[in-house]
C-alpha positions as CSV (number, residue, x, y, z in Angstrom):
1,X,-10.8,8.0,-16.8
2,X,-9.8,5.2,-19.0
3,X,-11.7,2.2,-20.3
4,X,-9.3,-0.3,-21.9
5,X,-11.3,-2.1,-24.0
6,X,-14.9,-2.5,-25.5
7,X,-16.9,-0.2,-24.0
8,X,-20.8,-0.2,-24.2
9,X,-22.7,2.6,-24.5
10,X,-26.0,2.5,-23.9
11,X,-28.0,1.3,-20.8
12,X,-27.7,-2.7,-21.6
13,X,-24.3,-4.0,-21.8
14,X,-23.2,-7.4,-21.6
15,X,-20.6,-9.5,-19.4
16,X,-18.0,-11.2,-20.9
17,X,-16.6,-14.7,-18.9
18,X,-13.1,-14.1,-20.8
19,X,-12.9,-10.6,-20.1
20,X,-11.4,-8.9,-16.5
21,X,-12.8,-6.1,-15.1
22,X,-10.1,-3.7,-13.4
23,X,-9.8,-0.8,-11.3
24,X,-7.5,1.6,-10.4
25,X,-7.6,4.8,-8.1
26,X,-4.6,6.7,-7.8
27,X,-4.0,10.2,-5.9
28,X,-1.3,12.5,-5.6
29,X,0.3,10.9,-8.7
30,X,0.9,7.9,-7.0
31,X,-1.7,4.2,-7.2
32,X,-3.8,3.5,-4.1
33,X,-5.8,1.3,-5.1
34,X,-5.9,-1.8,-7.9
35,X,-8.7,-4.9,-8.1
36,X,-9.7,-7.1,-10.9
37,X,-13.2,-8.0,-11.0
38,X,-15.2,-10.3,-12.9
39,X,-18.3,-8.4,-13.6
40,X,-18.6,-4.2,-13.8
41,X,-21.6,-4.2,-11.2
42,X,-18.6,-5.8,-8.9
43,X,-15.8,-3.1,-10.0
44,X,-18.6,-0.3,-9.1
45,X,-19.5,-1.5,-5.6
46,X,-15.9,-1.9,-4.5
47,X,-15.3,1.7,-6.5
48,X,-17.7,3.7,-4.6
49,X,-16.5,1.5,-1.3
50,X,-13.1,2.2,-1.7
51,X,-13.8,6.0,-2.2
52,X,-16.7,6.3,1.0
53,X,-15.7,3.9,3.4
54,X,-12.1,2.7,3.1
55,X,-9.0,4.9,5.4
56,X,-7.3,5.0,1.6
57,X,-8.4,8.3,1.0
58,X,-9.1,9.6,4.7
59,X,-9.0,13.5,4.6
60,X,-9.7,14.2,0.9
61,X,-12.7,12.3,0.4
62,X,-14.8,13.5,3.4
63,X,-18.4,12.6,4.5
64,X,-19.6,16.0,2.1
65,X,-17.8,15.0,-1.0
66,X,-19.0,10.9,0.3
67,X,-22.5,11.5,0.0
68,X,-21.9,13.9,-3.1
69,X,-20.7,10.5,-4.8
70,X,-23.3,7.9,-3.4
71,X,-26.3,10.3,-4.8
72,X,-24.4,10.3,-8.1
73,X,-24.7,6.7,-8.1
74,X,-28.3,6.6,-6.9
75,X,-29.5,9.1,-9.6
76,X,-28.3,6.9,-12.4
77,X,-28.4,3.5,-10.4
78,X,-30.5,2.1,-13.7
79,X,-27.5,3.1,-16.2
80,X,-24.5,1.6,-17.4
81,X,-21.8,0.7,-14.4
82,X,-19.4,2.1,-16.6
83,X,-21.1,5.2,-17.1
84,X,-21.4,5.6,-13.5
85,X,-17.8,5.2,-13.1
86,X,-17.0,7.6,-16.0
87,X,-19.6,10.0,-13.6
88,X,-17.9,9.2,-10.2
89,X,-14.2,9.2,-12.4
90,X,-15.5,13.1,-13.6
91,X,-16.1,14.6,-9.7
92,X,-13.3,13.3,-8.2
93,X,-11.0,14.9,-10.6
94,X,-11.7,18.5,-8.7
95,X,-10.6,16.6,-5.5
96,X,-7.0,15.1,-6.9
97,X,-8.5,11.9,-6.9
98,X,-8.2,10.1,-10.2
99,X,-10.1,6.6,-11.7
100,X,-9.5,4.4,-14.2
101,X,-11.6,1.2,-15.2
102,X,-9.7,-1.4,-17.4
103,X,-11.5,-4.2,-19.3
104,X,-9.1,-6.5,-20.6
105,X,-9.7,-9.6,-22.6
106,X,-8.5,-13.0,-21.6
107,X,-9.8,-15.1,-24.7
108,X,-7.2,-15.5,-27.3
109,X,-8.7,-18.2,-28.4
110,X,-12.3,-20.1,-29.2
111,X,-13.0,-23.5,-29.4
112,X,-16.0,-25.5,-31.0
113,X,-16.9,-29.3,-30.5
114,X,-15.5,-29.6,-34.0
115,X,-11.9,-28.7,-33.9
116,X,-9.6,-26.6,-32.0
117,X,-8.0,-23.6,-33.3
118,X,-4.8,-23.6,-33.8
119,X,-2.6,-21.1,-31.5
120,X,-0.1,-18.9,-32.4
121,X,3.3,-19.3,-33.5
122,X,4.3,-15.9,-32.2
123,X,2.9,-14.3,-28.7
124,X,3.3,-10.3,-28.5
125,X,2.4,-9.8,-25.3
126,X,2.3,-6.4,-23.1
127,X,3.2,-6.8,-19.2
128,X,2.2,-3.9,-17.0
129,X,3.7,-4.1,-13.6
130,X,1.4,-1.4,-11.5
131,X,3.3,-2.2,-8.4
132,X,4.5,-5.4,-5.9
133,X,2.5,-7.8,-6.8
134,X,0.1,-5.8,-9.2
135,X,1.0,-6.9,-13.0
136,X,-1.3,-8.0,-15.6
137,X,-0.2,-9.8,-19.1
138,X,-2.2,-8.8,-22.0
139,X,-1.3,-11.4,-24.6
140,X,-2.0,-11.2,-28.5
141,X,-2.1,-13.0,-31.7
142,X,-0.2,-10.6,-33.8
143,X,1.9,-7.3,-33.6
144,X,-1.3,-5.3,-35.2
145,X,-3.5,-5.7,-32.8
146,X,-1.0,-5.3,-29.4
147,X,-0.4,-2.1,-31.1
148,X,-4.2,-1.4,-31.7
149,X,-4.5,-1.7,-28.1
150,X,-1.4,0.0,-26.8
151,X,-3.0,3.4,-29.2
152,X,-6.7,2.3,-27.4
153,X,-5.0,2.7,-23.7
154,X,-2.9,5.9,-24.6
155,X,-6.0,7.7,-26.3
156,X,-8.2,7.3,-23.5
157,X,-6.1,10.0,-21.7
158,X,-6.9,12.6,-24.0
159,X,-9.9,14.8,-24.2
160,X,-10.4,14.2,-27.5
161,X,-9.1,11.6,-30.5
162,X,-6.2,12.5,-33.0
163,X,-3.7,14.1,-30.6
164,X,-1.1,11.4,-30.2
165,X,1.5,12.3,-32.8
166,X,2.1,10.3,-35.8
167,X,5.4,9.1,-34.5
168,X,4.6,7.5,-31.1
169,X,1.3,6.0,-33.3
170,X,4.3,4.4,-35.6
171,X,6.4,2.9,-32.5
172,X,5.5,0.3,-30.3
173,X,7.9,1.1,-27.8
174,X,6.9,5.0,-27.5
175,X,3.3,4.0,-27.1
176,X,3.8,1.8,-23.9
177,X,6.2,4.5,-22.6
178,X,3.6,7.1,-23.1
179,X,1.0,4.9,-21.6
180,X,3.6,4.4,-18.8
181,X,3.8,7.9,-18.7
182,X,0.0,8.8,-17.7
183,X,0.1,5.5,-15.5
184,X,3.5,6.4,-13.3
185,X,5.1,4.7,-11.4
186,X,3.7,1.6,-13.6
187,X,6.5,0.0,-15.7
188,X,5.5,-1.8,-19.2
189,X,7.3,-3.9,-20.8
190,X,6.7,-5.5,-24.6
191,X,7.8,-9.0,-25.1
192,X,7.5,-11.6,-27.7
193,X,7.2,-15.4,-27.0
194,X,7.8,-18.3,-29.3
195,X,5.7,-21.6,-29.7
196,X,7.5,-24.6,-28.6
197,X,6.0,-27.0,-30.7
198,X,7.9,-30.2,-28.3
199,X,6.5,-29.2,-24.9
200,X,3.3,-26.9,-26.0
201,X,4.3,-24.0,-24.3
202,X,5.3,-20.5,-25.2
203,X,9.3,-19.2,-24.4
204,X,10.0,-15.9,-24.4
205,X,12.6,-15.0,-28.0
206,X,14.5,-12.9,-25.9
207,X,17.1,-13.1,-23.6
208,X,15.2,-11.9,-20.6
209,X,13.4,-14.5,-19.3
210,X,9.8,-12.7,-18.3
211,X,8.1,-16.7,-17.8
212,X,6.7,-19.6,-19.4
213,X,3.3,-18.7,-21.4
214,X,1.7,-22.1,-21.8
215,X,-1.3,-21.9,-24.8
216,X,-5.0,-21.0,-23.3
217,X,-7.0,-23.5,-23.0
């Protein structure tokens, strides 16, 4: 299980409108499954659909190991979504059957009725490419905090903090292939996009040409 992301705790948590909620289910080392939702109680429902009632899984997920996951989710209906999924994410482990859930922050930036704040000159920005037609663009203000969240995604796949070595914490690049690792056959990709103050837009500095970023609004 990974939560990319802030992740509430308790029983009350709160939805965010600049904020994706995503899920993945992958089996046999391979993805089956990927959605982007706008609020966790959505991700949950289509969760425990695509795991009881969808042909994806047909033969590992039978009616037993079904109804094993819908009375999880009644006994803790009143709890966190995410801690369901976490829950749900545990028991299908024993089956082959792994699942993320990513929450991924689209608000870069805020405005107020008395000014706008100014963007970025730079864009560091982390593309993920799950499959045809399955990449998400995380963009970011600064090179700190893309690598803050490149070391939140890789720790979430280990049992306990601390365990990434000191050298793939120092490198950009060996995070998102490590990340890339645990989410195979996902490709990431790190890019960096310059402010074009003439037409307002972002253009990538390098010479591969990923797209135009124009400035959130």
């Amino acid at each position: 299980m990974t939560a990319i992301g802030a992740h509430v705790e308790s029983g009350e948590f709160i939805e965010s409108p600049h904020a994706t909620y995503d899920l993945i289910i992958c089996h046999d080392n391979r993805i089956i499954f990927r959605g982007h939702y706008e609020t966790r109680e959505k991700r949950l429902d289509q969760c425990i659909g695509v795991l009881t009632s969808s042909d994806l899984l047909a033969g590992t997920i039978t009616p037993e190991r079904a109804s094993m996951i819908h009375e999880l989710h009644h006994a803790h209906a009143s709890t966190n979504p995410d801690t369901i999924i976490n829950n749900i994410a545990e028991l299908c482990r024993r089956w082959g059957v792994q699942v993320y859930e990513c929450t991924t922050s689209r608000r870069s930036y805020e405005h107020t009725t008395l000014k706008r704040v100014e963007a970025p000159q730079v864009l560091y920005s982390v593309i993920t490419e799950y499959g045809p037609g399955q990449t998400i663009a995380e963009h970011f203000p600064n090179r700190e905090s893309r690598t803050a969240s490149l070391v939140g995604r890789a720790e979430q796949f280990f049992a306990a903090p601390g365990q990434i070595p000191d050298l793939v914490l120092s490198d950009e690049q060996r995070l998102a292939a490590l990340v890339a690792t645990f989410l195979m056959p996902a490709v990431i990709a790190l890019t960096e996009s310059v402010l074009n103050e003439a037409d307002g837009v972002y253009r990538p500095s390098g010479s591969t040409l990923l797209g135009i970023v124009h400035p959130p609004t």
